[in-house]
Residue frames as a rotation matrix with the C-alpha (Angstrom) as fourth column:
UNK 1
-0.108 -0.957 0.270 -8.58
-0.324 0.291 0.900 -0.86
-0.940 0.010 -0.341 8.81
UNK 2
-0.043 -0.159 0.986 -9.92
0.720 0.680 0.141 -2.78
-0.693 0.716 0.085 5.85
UNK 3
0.952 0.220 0.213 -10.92
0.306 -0.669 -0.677 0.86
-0.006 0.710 -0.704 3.89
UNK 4
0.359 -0.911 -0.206 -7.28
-0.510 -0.376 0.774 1.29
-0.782 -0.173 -0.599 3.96
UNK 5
-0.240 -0.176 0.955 -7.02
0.246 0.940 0.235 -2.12
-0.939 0.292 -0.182 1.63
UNK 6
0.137 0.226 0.964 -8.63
0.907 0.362 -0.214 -0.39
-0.398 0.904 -0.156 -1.00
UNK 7
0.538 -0.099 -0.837 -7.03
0.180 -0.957 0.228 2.96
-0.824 -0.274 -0.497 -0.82
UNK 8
-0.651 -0.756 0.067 -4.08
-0.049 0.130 0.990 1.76
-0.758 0.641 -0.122 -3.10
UNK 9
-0.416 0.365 0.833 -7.12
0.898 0.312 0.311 1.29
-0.146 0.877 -0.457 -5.98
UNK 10
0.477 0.853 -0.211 -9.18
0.822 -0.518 -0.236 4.18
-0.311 -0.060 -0.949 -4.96
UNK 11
0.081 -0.356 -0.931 -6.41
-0.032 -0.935 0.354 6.50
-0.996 0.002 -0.087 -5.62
UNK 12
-0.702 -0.648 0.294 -6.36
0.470 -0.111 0.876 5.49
-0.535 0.753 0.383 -9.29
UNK 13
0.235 0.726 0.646 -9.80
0.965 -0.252 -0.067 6.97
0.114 0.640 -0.760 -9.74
UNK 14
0.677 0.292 -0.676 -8.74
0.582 -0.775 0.247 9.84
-0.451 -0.560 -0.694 -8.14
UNK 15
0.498 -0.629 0.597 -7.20
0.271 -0.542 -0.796 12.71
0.824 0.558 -0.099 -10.41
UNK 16
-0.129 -0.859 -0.495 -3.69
0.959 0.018 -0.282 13.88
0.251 -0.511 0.822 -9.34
UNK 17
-0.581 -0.278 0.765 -4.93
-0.028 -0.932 -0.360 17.67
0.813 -0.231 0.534 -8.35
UNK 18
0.209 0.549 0.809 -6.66
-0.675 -0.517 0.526 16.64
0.707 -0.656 0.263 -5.63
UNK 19
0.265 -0.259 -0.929 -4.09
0.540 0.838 -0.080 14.89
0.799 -0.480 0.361 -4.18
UNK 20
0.842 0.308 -0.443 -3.89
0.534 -0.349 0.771 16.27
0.083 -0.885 -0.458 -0.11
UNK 21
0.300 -0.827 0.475 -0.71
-0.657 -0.540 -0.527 18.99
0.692 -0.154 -0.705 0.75
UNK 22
-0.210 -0.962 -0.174 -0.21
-0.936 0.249 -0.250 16.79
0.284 0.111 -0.952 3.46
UNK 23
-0.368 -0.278 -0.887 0.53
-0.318 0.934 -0.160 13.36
0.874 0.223 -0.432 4.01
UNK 24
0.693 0.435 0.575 -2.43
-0.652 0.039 0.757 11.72
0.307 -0.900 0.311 7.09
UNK 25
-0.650 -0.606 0.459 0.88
-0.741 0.639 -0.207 9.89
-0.168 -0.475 -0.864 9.30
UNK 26
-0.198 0.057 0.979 -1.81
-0.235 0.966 -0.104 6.41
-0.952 -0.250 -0.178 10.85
UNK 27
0.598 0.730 0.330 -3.44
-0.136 0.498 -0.856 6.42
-0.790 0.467 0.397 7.36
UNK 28
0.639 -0.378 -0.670 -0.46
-0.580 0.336 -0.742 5.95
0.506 0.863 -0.005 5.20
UNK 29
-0.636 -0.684 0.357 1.55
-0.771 0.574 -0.276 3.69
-0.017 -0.451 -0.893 7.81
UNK 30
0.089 0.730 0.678 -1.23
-0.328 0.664 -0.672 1.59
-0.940 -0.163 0.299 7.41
UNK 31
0.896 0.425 -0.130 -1.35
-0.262 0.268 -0.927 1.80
-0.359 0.865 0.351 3.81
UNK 32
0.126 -0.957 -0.263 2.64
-0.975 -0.071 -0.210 1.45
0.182 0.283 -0.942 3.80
UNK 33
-0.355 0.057 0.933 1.87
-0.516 0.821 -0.247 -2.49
-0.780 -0.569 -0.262 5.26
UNK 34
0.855 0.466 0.226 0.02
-0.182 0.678 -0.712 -3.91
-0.486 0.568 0.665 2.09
UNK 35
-0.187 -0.800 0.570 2.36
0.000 0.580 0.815 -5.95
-0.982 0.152 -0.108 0.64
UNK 36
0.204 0.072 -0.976 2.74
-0.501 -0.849 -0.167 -4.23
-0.841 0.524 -0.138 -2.81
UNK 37
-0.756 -0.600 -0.262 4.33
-0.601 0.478 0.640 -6.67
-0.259 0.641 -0.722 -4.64
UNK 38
-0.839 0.451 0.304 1.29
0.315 0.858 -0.405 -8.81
-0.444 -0.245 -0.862 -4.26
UNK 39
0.259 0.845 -0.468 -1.18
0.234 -0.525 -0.818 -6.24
-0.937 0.103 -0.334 -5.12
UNK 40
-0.226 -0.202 -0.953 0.86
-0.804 -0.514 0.300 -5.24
-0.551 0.833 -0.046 -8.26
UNK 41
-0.914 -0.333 0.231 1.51
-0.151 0.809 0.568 -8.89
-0.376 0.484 -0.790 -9.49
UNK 42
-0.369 0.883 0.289 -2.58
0.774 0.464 -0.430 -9.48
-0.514 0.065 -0.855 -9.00
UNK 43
0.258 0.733 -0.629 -3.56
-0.145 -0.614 -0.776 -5.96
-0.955 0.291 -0.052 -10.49
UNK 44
-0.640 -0.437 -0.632 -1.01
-0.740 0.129 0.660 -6.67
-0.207 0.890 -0.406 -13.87
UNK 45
-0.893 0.112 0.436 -2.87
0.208 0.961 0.179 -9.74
-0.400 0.251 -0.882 -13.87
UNK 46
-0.095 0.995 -0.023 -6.21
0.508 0.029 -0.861 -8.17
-0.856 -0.094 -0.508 -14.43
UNK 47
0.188 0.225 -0.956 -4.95
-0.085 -0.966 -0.244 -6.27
-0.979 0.127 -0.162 -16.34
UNK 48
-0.696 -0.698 -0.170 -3.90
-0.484 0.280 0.829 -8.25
-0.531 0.659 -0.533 -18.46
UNK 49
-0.417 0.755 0.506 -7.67
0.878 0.478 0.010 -9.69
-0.234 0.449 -0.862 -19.36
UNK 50
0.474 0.869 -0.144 -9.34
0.741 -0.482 -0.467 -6.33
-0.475 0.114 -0.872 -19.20
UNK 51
0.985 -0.067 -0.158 -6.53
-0.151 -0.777 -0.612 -4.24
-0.081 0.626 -0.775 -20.97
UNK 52
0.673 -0.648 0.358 -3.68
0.564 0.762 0.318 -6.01
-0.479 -0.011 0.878 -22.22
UNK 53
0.429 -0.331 0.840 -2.29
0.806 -0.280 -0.522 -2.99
0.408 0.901 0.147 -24.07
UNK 54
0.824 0.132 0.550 -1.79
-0.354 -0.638 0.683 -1.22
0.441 -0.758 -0.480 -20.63
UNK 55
0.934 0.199 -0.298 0.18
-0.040 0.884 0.465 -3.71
0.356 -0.422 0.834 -19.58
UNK 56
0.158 -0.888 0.432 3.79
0.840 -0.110 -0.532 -2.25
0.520 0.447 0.728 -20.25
UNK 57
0.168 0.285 0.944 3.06
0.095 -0.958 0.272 1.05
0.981 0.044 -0.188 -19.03
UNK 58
0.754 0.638 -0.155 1.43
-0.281 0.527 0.802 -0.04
0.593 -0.561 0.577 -16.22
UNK 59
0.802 -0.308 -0.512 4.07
0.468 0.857 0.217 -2.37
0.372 -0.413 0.831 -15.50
UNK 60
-0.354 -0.857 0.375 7.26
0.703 -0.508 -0.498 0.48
0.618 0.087 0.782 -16.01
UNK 61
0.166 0.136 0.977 5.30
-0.556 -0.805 0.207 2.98
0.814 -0.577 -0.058 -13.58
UNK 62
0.916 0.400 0.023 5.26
-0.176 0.350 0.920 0.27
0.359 -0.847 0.391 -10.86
UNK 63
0.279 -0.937 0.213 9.01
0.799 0.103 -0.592 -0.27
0.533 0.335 0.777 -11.76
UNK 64
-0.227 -0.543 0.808 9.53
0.136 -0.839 -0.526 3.16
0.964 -0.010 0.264 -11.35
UNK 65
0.686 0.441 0.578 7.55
-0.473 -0.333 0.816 3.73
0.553 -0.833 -0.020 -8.19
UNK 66
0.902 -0.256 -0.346 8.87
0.416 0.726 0.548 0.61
0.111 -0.638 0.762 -6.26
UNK 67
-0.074 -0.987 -0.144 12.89
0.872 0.006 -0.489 1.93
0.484 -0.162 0.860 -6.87
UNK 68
-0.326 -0.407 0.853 11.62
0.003 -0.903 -0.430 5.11
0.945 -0.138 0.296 -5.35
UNK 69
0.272 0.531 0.802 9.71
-0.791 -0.351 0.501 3.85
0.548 -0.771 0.325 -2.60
UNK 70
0.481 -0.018 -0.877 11.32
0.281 0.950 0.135 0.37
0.831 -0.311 0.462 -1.37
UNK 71
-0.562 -0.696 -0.447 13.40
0.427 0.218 -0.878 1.89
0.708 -0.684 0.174 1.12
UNK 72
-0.616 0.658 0.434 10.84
-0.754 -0.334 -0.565 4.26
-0.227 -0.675 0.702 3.10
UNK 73
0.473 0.697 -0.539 8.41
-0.396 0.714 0.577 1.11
0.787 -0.059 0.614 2.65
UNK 74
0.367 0.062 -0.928 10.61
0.179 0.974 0.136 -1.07
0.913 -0.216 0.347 4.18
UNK 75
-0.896 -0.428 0.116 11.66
0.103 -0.456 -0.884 1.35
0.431 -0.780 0.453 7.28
UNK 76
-0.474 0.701 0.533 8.01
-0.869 -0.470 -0.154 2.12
0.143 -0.537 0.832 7.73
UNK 77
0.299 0.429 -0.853 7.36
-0.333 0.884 0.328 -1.23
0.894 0.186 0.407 7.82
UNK 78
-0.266 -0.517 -0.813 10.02
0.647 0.529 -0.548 -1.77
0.714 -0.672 0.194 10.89
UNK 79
-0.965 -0.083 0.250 8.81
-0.206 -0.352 -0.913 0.60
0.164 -0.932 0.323 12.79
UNK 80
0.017 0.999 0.028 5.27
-0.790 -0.004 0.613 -0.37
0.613 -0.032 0.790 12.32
UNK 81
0.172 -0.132 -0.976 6.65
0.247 0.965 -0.087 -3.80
0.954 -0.226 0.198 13.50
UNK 82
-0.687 -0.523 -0.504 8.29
0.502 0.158 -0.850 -2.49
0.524 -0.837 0.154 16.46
UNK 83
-0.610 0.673 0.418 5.43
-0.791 -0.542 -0.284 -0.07
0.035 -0.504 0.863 17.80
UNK 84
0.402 0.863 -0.307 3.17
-0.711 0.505 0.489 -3.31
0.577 0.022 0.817 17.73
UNK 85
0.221 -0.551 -0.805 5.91
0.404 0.803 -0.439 -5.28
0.888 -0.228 0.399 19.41
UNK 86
-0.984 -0.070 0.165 6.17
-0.082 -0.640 -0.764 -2.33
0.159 -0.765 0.623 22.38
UNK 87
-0.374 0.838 0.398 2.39
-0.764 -0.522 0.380 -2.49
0.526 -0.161 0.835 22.31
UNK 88
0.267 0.132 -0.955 2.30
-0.297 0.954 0.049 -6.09
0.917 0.271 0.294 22.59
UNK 89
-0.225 -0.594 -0.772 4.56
0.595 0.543 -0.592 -6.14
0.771 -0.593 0.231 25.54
UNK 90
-0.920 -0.202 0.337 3.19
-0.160 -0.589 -0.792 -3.42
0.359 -0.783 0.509 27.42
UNK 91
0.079 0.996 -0.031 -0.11
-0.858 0.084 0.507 -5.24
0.508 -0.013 0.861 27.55
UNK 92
0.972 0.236 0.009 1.64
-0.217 0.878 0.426 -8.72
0.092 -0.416 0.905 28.23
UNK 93
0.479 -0.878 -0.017 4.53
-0.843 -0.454 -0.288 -8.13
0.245 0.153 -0.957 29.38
UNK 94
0.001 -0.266 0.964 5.33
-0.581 0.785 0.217 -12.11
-0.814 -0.560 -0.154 30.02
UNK 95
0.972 0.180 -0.151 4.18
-0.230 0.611 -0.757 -13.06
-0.044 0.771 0.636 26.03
UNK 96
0.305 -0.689 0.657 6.74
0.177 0.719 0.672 -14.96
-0.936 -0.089 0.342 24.63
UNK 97
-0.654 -0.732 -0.191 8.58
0.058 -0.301 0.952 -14.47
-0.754 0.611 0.239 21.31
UNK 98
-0.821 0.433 0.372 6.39
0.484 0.874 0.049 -16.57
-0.304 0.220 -0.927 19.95
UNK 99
0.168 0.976 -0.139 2.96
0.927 -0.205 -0.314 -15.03
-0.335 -0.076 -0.939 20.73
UNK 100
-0.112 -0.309 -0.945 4.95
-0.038 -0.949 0.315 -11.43
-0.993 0.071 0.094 19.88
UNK 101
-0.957 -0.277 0.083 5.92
0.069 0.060 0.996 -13.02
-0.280 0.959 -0.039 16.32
UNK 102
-0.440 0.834 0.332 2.00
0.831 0.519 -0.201 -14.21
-0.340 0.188 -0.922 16.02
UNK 103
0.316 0.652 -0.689 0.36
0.630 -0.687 -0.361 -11.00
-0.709 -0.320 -0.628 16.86
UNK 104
-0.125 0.048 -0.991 2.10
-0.033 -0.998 -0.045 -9.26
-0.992 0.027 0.126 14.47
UNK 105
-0.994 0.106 -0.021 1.94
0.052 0.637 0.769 -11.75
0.094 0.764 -0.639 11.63
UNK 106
-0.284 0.956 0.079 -1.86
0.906 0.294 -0.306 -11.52
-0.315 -0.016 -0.949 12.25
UNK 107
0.552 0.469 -0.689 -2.08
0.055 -0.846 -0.531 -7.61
-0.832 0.255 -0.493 11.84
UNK 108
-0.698 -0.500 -0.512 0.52
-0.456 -0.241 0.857 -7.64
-0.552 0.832 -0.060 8.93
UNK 109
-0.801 0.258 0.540 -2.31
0.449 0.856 0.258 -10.25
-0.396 0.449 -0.801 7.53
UNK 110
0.108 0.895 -0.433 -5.22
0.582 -0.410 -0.702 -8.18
-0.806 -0.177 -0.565 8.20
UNK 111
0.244 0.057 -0.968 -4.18
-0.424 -0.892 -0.160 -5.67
-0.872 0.449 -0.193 6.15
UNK 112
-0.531 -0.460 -0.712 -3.03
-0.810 0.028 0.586 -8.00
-0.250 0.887 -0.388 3.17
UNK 113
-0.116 0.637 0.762 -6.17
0.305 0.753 -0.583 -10.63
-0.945 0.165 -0.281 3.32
UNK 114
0.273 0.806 0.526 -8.20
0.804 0.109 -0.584 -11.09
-0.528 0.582 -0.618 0.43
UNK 115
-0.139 -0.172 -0.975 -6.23
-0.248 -0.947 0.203 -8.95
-0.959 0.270 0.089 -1.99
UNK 116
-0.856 0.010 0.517 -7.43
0.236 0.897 0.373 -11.49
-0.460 0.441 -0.771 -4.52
UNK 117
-0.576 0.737 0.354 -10.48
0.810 0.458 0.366 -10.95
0.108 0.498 -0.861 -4.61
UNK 118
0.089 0.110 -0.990 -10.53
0.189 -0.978 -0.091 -7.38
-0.978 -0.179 -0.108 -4.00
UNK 119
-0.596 -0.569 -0.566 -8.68
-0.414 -0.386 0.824 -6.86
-0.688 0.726 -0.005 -7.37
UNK 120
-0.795 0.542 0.272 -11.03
0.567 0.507 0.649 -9.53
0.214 0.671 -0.710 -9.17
UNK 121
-0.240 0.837 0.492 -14.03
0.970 0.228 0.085 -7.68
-0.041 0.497 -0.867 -7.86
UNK 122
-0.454 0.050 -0.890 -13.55
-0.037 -0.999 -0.037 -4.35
-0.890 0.016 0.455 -9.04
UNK 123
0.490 0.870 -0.048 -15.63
0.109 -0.116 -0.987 -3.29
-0.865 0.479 -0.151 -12.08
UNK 124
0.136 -0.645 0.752 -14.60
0.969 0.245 0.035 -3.93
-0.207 0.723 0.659 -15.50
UNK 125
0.635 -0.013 0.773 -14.81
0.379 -0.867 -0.325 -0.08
0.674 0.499 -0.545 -16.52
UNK 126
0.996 -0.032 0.084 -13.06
-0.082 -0.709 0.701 0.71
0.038 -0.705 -0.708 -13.34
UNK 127
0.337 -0.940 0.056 -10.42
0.013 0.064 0.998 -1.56
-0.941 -0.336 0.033 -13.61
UNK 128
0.177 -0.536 0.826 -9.43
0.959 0.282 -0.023 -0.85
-0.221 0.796 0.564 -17.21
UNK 129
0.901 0.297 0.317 -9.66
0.215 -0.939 0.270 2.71
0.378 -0.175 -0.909 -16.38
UNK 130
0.847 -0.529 -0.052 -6.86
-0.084 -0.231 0.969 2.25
-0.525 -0.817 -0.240 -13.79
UNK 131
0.238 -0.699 0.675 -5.14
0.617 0.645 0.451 -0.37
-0.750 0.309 0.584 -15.67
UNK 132
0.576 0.008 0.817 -5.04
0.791 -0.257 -0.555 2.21
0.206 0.966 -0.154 -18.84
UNK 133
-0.029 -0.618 0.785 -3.63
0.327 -0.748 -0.577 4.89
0.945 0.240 0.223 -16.86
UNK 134
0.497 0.868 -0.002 -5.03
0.154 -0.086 0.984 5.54
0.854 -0.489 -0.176 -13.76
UNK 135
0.947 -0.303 -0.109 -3.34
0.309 0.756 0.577 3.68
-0.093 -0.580 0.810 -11.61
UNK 136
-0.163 -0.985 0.051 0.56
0.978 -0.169 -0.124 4.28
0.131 0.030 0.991 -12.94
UNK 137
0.179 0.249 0.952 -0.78
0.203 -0.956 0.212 8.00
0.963 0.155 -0.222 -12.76
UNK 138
0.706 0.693 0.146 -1.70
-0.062 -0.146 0.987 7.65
0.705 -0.706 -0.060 -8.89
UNK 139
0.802 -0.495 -0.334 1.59
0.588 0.755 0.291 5.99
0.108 -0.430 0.897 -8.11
UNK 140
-0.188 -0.889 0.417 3.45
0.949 -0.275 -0.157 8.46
0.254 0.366 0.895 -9.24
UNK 141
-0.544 -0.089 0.834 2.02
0.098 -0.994 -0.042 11.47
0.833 0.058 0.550 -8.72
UNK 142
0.765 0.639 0.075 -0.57
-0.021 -0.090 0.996 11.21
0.643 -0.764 -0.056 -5.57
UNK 143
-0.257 -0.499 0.828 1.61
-0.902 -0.183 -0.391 12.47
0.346 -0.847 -0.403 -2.14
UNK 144
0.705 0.216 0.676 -0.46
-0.678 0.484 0.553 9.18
-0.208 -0.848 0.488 -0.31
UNK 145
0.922 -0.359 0.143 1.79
0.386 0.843 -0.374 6.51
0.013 0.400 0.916 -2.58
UNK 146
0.353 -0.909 -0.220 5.01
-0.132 0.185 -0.974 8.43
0.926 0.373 -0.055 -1.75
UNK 147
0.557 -0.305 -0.773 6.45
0.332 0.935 -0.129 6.99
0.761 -0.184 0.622 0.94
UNK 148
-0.324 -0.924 -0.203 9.56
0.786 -0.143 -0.602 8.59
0.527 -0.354 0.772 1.26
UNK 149
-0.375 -0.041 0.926 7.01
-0.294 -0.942 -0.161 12.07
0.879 -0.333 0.342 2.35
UNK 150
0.669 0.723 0.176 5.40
-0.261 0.007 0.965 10.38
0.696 -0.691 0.193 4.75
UNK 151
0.277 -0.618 -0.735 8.71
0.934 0.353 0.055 8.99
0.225 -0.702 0.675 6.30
UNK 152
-0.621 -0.665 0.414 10.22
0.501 -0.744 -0.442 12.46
0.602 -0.067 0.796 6.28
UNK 153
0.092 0.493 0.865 6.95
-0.454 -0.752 0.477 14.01
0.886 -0.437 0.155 7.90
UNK 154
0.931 0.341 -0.135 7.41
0.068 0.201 0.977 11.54
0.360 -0.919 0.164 10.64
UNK 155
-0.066 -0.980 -0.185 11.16
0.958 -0.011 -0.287 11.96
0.279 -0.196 0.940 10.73
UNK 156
-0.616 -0.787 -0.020 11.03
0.744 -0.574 -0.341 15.42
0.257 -0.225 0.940 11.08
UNK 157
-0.299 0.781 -0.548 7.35
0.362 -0.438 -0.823 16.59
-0.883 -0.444 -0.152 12.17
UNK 158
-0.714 -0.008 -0.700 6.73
-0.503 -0.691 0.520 18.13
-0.488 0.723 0.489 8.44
């Protein structure tokens, strides 16, 4: 689960022709759970010590991404919710809201601990690498960061 946490960095090392035809379904519903806003805010921030001239760019690709990907985020997000909330109940089928709300507030955590100090302890060459381009590169062009294919392959089997 946690190599999933650092997928969203790993793809800026990764050049955009060897991004995958298609789209792995558990490993981007996973990666569709990190809580993006959080991860940008903290990577701009680095970026802002380790390449402040990125910073614009950078910022307008995440711009751009987010308006293309907030709605398939936030659908794959509800059904991630509800397939843990069916899982939840077919294990304990007596839990209580409560313990339902918990359980999934704990795995929504898992996946968005320590994104702090992930981002702080990437290498300076790596992360001014991203921050210079990488990164707004990955977002935009890598198949795992769109969204909207991975909703459609599970909408329609493709």
């Amino acid at each position: 689960m946690m190599r999933y946490m650092v997928l969203a960095w790993a793809l800026a090392a990764a050049p955009a022709s060897a991004a995958a035809e298609t789209v792995d379904v558990a490993a981007g519903i996973q990666l569709a759970q990190i809580d993006f806003d959080a991860y940008h805010a903290l990577l701009l921030e680095r970026c802002k010590v380790v390449a402040p001239d990125s910073v614009d760019a950078l910022t307008g690709a995440m711009a751009q991404w987010k308006e293309r990907n907030a709605d398939a985020l936030l659908i794959l997000r509800q059904l991630y919710k509800v397939q843990l909330i069916q899982q939840m109940r077919a294990r304990q089928p007596d839990a209580t809201d409560a313990a339902i709300d918990a359980h999934v507030a704990a795995v929504h955590g898992v996946f968005n601990s320590g994104l702090k100090d992930r981002v702080a302890g990437i290498a300076v060459g790596e992360a001014k690498a991203s921050c210079e381009s990488g990164y707004a590169q990955s977002l935009l062009t890598q198949r795992e960061m769109d969204f909207n294919v991975l909703l459609k392959r599970m909408t329609l089997g493709r």
